[in-house]
Every structure is written in structure tokens, then in C-alpha cells.
N, C-alpha and C positions, 0 to 999 in steps of 0.2 A: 321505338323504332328498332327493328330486327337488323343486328350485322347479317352482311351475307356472306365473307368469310363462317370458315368453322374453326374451331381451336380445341379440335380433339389433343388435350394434355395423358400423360400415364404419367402418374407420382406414386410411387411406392413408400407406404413409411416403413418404420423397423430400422434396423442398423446398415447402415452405409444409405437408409433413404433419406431422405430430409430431415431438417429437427422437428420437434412433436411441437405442434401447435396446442399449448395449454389453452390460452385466455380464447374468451367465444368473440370472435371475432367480425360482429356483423356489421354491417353499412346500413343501417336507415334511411329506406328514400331510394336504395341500389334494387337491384334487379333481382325480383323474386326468382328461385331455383324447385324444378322439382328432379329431387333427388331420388334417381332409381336404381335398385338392384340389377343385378344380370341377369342368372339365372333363375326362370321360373316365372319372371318380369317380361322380357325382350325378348331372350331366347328360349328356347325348349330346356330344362333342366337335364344335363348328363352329368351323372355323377365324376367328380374330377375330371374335368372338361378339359382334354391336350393336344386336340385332332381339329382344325378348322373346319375339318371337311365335313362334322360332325352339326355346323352348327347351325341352328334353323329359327327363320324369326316366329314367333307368336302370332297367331291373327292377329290382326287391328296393334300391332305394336307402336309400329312406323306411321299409322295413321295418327294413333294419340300421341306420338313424338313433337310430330307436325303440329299438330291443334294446340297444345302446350306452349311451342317455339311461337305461334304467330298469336299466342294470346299474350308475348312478353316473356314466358318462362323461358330461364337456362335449363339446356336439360344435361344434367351430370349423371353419369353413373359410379354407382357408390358401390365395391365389390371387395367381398373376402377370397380370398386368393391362395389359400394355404396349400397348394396342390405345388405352390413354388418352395413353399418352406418344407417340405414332406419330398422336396429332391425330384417330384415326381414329373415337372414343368417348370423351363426355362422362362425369365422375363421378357427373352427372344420369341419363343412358343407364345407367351401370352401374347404378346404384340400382333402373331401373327393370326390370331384367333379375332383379337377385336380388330385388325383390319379386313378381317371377313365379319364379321360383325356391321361394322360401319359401311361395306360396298353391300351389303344386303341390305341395309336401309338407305343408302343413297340413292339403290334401284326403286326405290314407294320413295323417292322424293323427303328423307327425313335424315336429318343429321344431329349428331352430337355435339355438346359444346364442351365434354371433356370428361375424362375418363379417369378416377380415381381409383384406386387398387391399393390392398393389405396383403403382403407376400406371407405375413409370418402364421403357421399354425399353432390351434387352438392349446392349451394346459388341460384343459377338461373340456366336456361333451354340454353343460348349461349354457345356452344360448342367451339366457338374460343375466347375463357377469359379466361385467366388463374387466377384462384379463389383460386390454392393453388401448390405449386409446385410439391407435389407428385400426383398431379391428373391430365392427360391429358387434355388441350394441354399444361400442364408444362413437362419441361425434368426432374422434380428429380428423377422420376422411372428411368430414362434411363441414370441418373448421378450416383444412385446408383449400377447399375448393372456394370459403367463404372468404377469406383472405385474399387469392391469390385474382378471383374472377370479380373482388365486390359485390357481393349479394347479399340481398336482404333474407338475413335468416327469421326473421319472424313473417316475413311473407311466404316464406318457402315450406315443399313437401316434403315429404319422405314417401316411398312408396316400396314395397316389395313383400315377398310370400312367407318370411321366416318371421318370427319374433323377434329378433335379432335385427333388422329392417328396421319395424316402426320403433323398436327404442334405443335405435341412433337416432333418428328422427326428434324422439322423445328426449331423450339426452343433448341433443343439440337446442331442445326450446326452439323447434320450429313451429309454424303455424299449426301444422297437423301431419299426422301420419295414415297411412293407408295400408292395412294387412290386405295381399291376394289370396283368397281364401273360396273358389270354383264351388257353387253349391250353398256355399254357408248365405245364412240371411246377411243382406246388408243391413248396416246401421253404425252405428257409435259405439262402439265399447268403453266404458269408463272405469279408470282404478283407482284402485283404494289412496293412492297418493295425489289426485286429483289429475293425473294423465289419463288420456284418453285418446284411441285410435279410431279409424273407422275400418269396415271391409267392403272387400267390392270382391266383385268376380274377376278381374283382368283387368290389366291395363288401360284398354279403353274406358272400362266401367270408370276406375280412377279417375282420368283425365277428366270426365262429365263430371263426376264429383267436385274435384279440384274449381274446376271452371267455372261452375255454379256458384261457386264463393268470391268469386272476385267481379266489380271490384269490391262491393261491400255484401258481407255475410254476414252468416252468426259471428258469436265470438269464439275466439281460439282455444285450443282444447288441449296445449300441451303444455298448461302453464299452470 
């Protein structure tokens, strides 16, 4: 049963955010979550995003928000935010950005259940290193949300366009992850450590993915 309140959260980790949630912290039985990126996911990708004015939804974003929320999913958004460590955007700025965010999918009838954010910028340019556990591809964004919201991480996604995306996902031991990747074949990707993501074309496409597998599907792919 869908709350009809929303509990759009910002939690920022790194110094003065909250402490780092080590241990994975899932709820069996709780409320599966699919976990989505911002950019490139929801919104249109602008590189270092610090203008609202700028920000524009995805086709079908707001639709497969919806379809998600009323199939049971939390939907989180799970975002690297280094544009605030880089000086270059206020936590205030960001704020103002995902409340254009959130009224441009409240206008398609879709809402958020809470909004996760990593202020601090990157050490190096490898997107599959994890350099600190609240910044993708660490899980603490998606430990924290698991914590704080009780969600079942083994029911839950990961979804988004970078590597960095599905192996938060992958590192959090969620059910599965979804690379957005326009053009490329779908299917399964499998690695050499026995993880394994899928791709889709967009969000939507996810969403069908996702959905398809509940309540009973193959078995899970990030373990």
C-alpha cells in the first residue's frame, strides 16, 4: 500500500554530513527501492548542472516513476554532486535545482520518495574505484537511504547511464542494476567476479525491465 504523502529527504555525506554508514543495512520483508541517478536518468545531462532554469525532464521519466511507485517501489535518487565540492554549487543551489526537479514531475503526476546526494569531488577520473563510500560506485548513498527509509536491498534496483551507477548498485548487493545506454543492445551483461548488470535504452525501458521480475523472476544477478 502506496503512502500518499512524499518524503523528498537531501542527505549529503562527507564532513559535516552525516556519519558513514559502514555495515549494509537491509530490512528483509521492507520495501523494495529502485535507485536512480539524476543526470542522464530523469533529467537531461548538463554538464555541472547550477541553473534550475536549465533543467528538463527525460521522456517517459515521470511515467516510469509512477509505474515503479504504484508497483510498491521507493523511488530514491542516488547522485554524485561534486559541482558542490569543486566550489562551483551551493547545497542551497542544489536544493533549488531538485525543487524544479520534483514540480516538473509533480506536473506528469510523479513524485519522489527522497533524494540522496555526495557533495564531495572525485581524487581521480576511474569511475569504477571507489574513493569514498558515499560517492558512487560506493553503496553508502544507498545504505543510507536503506537505513533511514527500511528498504529491502536485495529487492531493490539500481538504475543509471554511468558505470559508476550500476556498481553502486552492484556494491550495495542489490537485486540488480540497469546501465542506460540509447542504441546499445539490450540484455545482461555478466563479470568476471559473477556480477552482472543489465542495459536498457531509458528509463522507461528500465522500469518494464524491472517490473517484469516481480513478483517472481529469474534469479539475482548481483551476488
Amino acid at each position: 500500500m502506496m503512502s500518499d504523502g512524499v518524503n523528498v529527504t537531501v542527505s549529503a555525506g562527507g564532513p559535516g554530513g552525516s556519519p558513514a554508514v559502514v555495515a549494509r543495512p537491509s530490512r528483509p520483508g521492507g520495501r523494495p527501492a529502485a535507485f536512480l541517478d539524476r543526470d542522464g536518468t530523469i533529467i537531461e545531462h548538463v554538464h555541472y548542472l547550477t541553473d534550475p532554469r536549465l533543467v528538463r525532464l527525460l521522456p517517459g521519466a515521470a511515467e516510469a516513476i509512477r509505474s515503479l511507485r504504484e508497483a510498491g517501489f521507493a523511488c530514491v535518487v542516488i547522485t554524485n554532486q561534486s559541482a558542490i565540492g569543486r566550489g562551483m554549487l551551493t547545497e542551497e543551489g542544489l536544493a533549488r535545482i531538485h525543487d524544479e526537479m520534483c514540480r516538473q514531475l509533480a506536473a506528469e503526476g510523479a513524485v519522489l520518495d527522497a533524494i540522496y546526494y555526495c557533495p564531495e569531488a572525485p581524487d581521480e577520473e576511474d569511475r569504477t574505484v571507489v574513493e569514498r563510500l558515499d560517492r558512487k560506485p560506493g553503496p553508502g548513498m544507498l545504505f543510507r537511504a536503506a537505513e533511514t527509509l527500511g528498504l529491502d536491498l536485495d529487492a531493490s534496483w539500481m538504475v543509471g547511464d554511468l558505470i559508476s551507477d550500476v556498481l553502486a548498485g552492484v556494491n550495495a548487493r542489490c537485486r540488480g542494476s540497469v546501465l542506460l545506454d540509447p542504441g546499445a543492445a539490450e540484455g545482461l551483461l555478466s563479470g568476471g567476479d559473477g556480477s552482472g548488470y543489465h542495459i536498457a535504452d531509458d528509463l522507461s525501458t528500465a522500469a518494464r525491465l524491472i517490473l517484469a521480475w516481480v513478483p517472481d523472476g529469474p534469479p539475482e544477478t548481483n551476488r
